[in-house]
OpenMM code with the backbone's topology and positions (N, CA, C; nanometers):
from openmm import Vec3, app, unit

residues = "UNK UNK UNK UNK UNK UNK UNK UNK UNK UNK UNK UNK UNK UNK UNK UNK UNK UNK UNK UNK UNK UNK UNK UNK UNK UNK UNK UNK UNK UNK UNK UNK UNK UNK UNK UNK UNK UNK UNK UNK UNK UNK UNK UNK UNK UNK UNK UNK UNK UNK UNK UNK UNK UNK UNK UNK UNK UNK UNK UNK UNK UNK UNK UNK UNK UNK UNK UNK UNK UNK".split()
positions = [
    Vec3(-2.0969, -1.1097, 2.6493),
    Vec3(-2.0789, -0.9795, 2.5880),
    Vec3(-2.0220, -0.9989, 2.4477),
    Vec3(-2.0628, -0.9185, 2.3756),
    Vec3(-2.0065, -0.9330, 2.2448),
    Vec3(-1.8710, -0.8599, 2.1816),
    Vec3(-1.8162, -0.8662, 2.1385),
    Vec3(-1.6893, -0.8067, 2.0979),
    Vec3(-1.5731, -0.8483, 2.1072),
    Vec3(-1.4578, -0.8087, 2.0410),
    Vec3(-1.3552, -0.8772, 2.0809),
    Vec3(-1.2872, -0.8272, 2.2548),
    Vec3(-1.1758, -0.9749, 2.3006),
    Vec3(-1.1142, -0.9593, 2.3964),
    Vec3(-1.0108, -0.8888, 2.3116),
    Vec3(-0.8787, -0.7965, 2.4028),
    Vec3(-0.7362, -0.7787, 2.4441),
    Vec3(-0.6858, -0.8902, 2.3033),
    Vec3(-0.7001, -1.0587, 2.3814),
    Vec3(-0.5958, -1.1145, 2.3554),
    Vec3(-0.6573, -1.1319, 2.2087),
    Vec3(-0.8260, -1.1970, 2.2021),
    Vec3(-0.8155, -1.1813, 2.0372),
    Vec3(-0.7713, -1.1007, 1.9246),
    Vec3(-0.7978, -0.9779, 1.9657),
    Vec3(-0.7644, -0.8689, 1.8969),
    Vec3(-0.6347, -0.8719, 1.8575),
    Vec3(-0.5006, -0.8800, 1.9397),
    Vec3(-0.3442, -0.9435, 1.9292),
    Vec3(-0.2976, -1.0327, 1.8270),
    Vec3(-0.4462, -1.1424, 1.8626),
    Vec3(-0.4432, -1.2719, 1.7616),
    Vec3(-0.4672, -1.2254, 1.6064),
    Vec3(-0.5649, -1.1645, 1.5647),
    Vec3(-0.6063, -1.0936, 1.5059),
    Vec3(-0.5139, -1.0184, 1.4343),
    Vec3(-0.4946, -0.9537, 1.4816),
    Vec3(-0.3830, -0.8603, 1.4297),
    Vec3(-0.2631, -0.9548, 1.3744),
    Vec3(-0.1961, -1.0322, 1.4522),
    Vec3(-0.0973, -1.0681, 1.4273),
    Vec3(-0.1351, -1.1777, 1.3216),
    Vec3(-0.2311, -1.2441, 1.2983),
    Vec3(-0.2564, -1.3401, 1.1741),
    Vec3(-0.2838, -1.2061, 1.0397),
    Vec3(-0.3361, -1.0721, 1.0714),
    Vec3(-0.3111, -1.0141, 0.9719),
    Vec3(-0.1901, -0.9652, 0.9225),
    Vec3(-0.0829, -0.9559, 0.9940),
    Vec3(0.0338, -0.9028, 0.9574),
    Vec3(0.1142, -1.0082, 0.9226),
    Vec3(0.0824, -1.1601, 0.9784),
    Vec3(0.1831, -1.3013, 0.9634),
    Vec3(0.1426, -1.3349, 0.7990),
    Vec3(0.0050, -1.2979, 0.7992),
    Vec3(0.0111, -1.3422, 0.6621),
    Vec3(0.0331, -1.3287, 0.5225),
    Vec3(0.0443, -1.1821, 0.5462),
    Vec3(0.1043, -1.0930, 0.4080),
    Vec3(0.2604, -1.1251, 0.3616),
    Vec3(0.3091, -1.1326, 0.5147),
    Vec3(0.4551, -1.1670, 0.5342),
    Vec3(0.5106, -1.2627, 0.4926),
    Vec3(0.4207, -1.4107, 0.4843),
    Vec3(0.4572, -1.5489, 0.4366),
    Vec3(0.4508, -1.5552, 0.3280),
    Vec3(0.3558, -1.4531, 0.2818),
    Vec3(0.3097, -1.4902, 0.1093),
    Vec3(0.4304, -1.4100, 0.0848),
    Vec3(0.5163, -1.2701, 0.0910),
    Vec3(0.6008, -1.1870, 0.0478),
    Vec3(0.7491, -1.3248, 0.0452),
    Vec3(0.7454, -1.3674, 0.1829),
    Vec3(0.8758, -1.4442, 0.1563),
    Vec3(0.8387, -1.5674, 0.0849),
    Vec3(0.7772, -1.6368, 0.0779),
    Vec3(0.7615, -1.7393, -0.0201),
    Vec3(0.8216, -1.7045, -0.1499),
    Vec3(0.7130, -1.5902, -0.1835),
    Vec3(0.7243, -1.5424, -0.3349),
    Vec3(0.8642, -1.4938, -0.4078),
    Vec3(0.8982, -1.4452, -0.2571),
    Vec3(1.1322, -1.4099, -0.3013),
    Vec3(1.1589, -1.5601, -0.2777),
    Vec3(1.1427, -1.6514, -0.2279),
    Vec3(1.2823, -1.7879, -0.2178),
    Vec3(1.1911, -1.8053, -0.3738),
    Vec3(1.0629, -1.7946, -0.4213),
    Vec3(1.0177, -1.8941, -0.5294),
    Vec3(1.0818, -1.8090, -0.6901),
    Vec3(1.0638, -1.6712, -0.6799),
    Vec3(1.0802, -1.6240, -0.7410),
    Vec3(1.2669, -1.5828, -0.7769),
    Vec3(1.3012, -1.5681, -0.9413),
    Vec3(1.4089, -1.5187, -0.9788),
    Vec3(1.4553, -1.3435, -1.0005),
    Vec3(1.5405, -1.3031, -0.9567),
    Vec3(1.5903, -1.1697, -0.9481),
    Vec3(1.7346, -1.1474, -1.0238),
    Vec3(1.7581, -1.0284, -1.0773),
    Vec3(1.8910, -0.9990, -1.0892),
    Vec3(1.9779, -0.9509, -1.0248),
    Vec3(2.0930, -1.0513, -1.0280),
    Vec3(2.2230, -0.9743, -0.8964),
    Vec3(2.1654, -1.0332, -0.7697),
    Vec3(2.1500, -0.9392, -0.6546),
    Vec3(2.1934, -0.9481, -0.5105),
    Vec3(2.0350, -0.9134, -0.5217),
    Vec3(1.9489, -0.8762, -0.5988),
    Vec3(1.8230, -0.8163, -0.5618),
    Vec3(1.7395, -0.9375, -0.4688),
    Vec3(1.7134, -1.0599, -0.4700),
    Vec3(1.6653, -1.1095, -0.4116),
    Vec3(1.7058, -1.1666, -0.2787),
    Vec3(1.8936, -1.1530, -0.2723),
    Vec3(1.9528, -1.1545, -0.1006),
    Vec3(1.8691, -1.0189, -0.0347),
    Vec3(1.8631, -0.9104, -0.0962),
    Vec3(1.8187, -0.7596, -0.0026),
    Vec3(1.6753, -0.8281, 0.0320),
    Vec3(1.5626, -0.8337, -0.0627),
    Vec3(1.4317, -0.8022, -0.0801),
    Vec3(1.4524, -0.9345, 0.0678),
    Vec3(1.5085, -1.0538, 0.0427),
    Vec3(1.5147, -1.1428, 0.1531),
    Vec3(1.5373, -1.1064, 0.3216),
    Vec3(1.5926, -1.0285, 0.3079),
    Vec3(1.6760, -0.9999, 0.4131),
    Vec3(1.5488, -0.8672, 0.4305),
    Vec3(1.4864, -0.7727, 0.3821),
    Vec3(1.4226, -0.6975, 0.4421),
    Vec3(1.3222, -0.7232, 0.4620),
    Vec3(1.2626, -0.8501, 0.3932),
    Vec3(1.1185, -0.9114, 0.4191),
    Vec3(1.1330, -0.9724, 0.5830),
    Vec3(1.2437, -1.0415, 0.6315),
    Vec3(1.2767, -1.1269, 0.7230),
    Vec3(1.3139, -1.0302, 0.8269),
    Vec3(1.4032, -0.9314, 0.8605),
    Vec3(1.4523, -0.8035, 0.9218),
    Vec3(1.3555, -0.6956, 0.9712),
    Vec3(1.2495, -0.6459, 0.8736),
    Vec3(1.1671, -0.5684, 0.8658),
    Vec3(1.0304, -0.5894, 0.8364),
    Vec3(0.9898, -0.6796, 0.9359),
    Vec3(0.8877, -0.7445, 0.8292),
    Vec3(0.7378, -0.6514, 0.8129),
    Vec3(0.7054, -0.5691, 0.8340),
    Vec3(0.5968, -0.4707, 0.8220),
    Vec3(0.6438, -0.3789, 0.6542),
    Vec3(0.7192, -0.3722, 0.7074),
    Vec3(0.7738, -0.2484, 0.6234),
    Vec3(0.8108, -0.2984, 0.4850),
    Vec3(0.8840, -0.4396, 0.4999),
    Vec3(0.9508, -0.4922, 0.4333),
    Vec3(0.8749, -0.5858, 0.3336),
    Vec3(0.7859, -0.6626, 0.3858),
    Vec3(0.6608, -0.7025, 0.2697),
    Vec3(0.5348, -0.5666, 0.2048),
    Vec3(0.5233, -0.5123, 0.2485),
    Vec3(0.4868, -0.4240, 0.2125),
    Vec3(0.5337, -0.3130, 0.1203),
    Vec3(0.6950, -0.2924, 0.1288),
    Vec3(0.7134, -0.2133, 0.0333),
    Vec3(0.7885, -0.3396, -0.0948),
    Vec3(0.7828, -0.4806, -0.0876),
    Vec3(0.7788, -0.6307, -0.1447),
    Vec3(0.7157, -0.6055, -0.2344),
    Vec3(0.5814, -0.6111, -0.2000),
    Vec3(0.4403, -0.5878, -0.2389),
    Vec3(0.4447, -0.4638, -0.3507),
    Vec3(0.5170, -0.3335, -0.3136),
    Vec3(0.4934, -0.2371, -0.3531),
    Vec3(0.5739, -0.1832, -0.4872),
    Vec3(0.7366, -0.2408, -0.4232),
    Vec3(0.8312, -0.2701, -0.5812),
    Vec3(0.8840, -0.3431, -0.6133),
    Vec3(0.9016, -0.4774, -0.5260),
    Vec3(0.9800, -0.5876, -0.5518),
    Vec3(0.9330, -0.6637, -0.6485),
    Vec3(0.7923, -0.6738, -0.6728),
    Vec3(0.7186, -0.7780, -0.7268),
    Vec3(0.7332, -0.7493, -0.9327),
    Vec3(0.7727, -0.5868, -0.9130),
    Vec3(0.7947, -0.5407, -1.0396),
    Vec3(0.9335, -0.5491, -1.0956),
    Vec3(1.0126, -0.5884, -0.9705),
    Vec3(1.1322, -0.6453, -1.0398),
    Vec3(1.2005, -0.8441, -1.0492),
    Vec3(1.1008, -0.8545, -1.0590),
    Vec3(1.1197, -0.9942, -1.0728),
    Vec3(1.1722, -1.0599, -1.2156),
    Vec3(1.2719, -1.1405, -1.2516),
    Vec3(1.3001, -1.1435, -1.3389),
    Vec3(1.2141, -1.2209, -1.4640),
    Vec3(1.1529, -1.1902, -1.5575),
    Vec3(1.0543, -1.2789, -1.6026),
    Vec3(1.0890, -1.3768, -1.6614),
    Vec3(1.0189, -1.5094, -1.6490),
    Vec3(1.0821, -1.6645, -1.7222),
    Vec3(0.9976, -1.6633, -1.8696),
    Vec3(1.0956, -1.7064, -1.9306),
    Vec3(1.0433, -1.7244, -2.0770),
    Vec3(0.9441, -1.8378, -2.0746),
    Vec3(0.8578, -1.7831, -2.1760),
    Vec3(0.7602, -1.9182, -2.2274),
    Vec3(0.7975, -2.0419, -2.2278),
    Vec3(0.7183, -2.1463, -2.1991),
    Vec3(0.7968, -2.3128, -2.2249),
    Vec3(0.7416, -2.3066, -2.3591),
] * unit.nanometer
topology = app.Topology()
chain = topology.addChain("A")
for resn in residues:
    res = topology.addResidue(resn, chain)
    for name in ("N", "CA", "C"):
        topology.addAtom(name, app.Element.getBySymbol(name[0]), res)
């Protein structure tokens, strides 16, 4: 039969939601912030993680501190 099972679908899902999530926390330990901004964005990416890379994604990425030219 064709289609997905139950458990793929789970799988599925959860490699779509694992992976937005890894790229969000990578990008806070790699990236520089001002103050405490990158303990929070850390802590809600890791705590909340649907919500929390996603709204990452949505304003965190605009507060990143920018590195000067080499």
């Amino acid at each position: 039969m064709i289609g997905f099972s139950l458990i793929e679908l789970a799988l599925l899902l959860s490699l779509l939601t694992f992976i937005p999530w890894l790229v969000a926390l990578l990008d806070v330990l790699r990236s520089e912030f001002n103050g405490n901004d990158k303990l929070i964005w850390l802590l809600t990416v890791v705590f909340v993680p649907v919500v929390g890379w996603v709204a990452y994604f949505a304003i965190g990425r605009s507060q990143k501190r920018r590195r000067a030219p080499s």
